[in-house]
N, C-alpha and C positions, 0 to 999 in steps of 0.2 A: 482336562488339563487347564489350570488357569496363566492367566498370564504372567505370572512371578514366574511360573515353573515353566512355562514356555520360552521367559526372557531366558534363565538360568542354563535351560537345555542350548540356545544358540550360545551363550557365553562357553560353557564348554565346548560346542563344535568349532572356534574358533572366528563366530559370525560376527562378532564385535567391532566395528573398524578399527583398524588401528591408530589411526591418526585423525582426532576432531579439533579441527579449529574452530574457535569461538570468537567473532566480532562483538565485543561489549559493550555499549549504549547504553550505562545503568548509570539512573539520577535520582533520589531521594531513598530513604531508610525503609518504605515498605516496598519498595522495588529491587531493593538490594536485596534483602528478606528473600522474596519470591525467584531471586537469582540464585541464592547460595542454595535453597534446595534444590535446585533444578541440576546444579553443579555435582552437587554433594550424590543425589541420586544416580547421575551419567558416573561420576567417578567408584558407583559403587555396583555399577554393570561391568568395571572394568577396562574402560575408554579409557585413550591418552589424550589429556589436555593441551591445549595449548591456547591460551588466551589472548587475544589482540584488545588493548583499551584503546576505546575512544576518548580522547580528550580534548578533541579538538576540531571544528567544524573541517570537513573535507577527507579525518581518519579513516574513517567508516567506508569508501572508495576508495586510499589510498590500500588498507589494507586487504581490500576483495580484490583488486588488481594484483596484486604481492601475492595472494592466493592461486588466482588465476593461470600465472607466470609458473610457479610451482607446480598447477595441478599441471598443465600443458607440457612441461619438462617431465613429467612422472616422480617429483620427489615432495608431491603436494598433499595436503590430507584426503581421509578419504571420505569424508563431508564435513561441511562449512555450518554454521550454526550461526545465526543473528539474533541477535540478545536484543533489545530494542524497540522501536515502534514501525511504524509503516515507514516513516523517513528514513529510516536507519535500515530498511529494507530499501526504499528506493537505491540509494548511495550504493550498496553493495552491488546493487542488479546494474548499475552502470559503471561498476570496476569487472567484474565479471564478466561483461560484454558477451554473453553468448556460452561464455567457458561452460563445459557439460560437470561442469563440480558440483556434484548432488546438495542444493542445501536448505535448510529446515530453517524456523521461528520461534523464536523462545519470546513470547509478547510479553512488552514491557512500555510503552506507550499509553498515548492519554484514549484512545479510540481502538485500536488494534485491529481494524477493518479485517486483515488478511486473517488473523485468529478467529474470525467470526466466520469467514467464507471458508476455510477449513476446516471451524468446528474442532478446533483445538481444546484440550478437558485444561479444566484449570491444576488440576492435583497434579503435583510437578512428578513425581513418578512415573504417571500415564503418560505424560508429555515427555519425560528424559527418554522409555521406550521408542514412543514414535521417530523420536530425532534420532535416535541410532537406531532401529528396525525397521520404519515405517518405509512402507515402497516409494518410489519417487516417479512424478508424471510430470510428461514435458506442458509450462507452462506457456503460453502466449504472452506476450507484451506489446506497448504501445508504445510509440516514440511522438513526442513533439519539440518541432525544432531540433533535435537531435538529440535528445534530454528522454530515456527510456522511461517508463512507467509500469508498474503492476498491476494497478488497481482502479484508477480511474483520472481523468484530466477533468479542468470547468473551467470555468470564464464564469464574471460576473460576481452575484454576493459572496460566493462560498469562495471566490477566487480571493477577494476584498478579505474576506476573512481571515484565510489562511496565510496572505502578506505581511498582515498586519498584527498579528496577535503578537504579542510581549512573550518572548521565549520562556525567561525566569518566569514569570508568572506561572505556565501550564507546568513547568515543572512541581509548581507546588499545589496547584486547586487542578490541573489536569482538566478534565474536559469543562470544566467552570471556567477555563480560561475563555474556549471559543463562547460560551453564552455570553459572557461578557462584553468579547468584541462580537460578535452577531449583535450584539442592542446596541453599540457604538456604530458598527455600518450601519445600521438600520435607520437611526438617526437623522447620519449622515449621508440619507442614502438618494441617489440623484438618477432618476429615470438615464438608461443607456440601452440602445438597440445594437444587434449585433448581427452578422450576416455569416449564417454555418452553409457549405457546402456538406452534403454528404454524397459521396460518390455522383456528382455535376447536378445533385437538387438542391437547389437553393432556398432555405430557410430564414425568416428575420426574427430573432426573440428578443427575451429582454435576460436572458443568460441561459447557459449549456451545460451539462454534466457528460464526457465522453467516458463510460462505463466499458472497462474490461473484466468487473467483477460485478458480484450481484447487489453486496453490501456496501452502502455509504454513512460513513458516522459511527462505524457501530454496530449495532444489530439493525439498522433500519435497512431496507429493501428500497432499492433505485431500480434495478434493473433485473426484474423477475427471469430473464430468460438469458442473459448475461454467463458467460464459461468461462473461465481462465485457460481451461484449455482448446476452444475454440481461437479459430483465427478471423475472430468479426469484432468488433468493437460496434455498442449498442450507445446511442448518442440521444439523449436524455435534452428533449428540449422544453424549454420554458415559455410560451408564446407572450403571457400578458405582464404587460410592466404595471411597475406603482409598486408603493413602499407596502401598503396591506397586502397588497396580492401576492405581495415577496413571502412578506411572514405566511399568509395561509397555505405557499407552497412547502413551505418547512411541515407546518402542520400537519399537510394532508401525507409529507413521508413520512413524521414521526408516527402518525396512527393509521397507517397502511393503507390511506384515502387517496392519495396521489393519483392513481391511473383513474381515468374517467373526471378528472379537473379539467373546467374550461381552462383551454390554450395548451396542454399537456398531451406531448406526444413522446414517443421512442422510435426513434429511424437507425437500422442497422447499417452498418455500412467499412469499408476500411481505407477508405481516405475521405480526412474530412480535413474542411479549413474553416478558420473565423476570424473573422477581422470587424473591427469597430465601425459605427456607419457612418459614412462620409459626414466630412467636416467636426467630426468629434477632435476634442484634445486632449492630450492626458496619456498617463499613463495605463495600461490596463493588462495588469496581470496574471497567468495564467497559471495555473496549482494544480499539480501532477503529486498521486497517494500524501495530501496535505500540505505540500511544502509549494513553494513557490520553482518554479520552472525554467518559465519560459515567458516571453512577452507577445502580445496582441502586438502585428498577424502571426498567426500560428497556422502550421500545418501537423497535423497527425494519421499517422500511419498504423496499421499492424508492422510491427518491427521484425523481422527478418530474423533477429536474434533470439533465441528459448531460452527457458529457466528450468534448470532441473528440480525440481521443487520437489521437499521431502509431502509428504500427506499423512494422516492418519492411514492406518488397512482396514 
């Protein structure tokens, strides 16, 4: 049997949800593209739509809260879909708060971390399936400072980076954006030590990566051993400062060199903190799946709260 006549078999058994909301996060004309088939395919399984647009910074949580409220009353859909990038996942995972409203990722973003840790197909057909058939596993999360995550928190350059990048820009050059500011911090970039607790052992680096998934950036590999649905968060440290040893740490994850780099370690653990090292001044901000979070001191946790997260079968 293939999968066309597999889908077609649950559509007449009445296995369809009846009710898919969709959080939409859609910016530029090849995104939009890769939206309307992904629409047009769900709408052609038989699905009822109902669309939420984003327009507005803060939508994307207001309307997964509105969800939420709905799903917990019993007159809510019967799964959520996010149309969007990792950010546009975060915001929903903290309107949602825990809510068991089964929901999926339609990747639409400059990086799509979560699309890579899934293994999401890019052919919007295979994808409109999964997000209406595909089974759903409870995901773990991370909280810092009270501000949930899915995918990973850091301190340091990548934190610099994703404060700072020009929003309009990545909508148009997309991951050209962050190269850009990466050579802009890099620059600019000013030796900082930082002190992580991980479960009462104490660490000093020159920046952190708290890893709930395995992919960072992309297809690149941070955290080989890294679950979403484990309840450990795998904290990715950086021991050696200076502005080269910054960039060769990029390097050694873009070309899968990274483990076995002097000063390069992974300590598991599920409470961790970090704070800046005494007498520092400044700002220093902390970037939860891309977006900025939270501020230096930070405490993160495993979060209390799951994600019913749709998956491939």
């Amino acid at each position: 049997m293939t999968a066309d006549t597999a889908t077609s078999d649950l559509a007449r058994q009445g296995a369809v949800p009846g009710s898919l909301w969709v959080i939409a996060n859609v910016r530029g004309s090849r995104r939009r593209l890769r939206y309307a088939r992904v629409m047009e395919a769900i709408r052609g399984l038989g699905a009822d739509i109902v669309v939420h647009r984003v327009e507005a910074p803060g939508d994307a949580k207001r309307h997964a809260a509105a969800a939420r409220v709905a799903w917990l009353a019993g007159t809510g859909p019967d799964r959520l879909i996010v149309a969007g990038g990792d950010g546009s996942m975060n915001d929903v995972i903290n309107g949602l708060a825990g809510a068991g409203l089964p929901t999926g990722f339609l990747p639409l973003g400059s990086a799509n971390v979560l699309a890579q840790e899934l293994a999401l197909p890019r052919d919007p057909a295979a994808l409109a399936r999964i997000l209406l058939f595909g089974p759903v596993v409870e995901a773990c999360l991370g909280r810092a400072n009270g501000r949930l995550f899915l995918l990973m928190a850091g301190v340091g350059l990548d934190a610099e980076v994703c404060d700072r990048i020009h929003r309009p820009l990545k909508r148009y050059i997309r991951q050209g954006a962050y190269v850009l500011t990466t050579i802009s911090r890099w620059l600019a970039y000013r030796s900082r030590r930082y002190r992580v607790t991980v479960d009462g052992q104490m660490f000093e680096v020159a920046s952190a990566l708290i890893c709930n998934a395995r992919h960072y950036g992309g297809p690149f590999i941070s955290a080989p051993d890294a679950d979403i649905t484990k309840p450990v968060l795998h904290v990715c440290l950086f021991g050696v400062s200076g502005r080269f040893r910054a960039i060769a740490y990029m390097a050694g994850m873009f070309l899968g060199t990274l483990h076995g780099m002097a000063g390069f370690r992974i300590v598991p653990g599920t409470h961790i903190t970090v704070e800046a090292e005494p007498g520092h001044q400044g700002r220093d901000p902390v970037q939860g799946d891309g977006d900025t979070i939270a501020e230096l001191p930070v405490e993160i946790t495993v979060a209390e709260e799951r994600l019913q997260l749709i998956v491939p079968g």
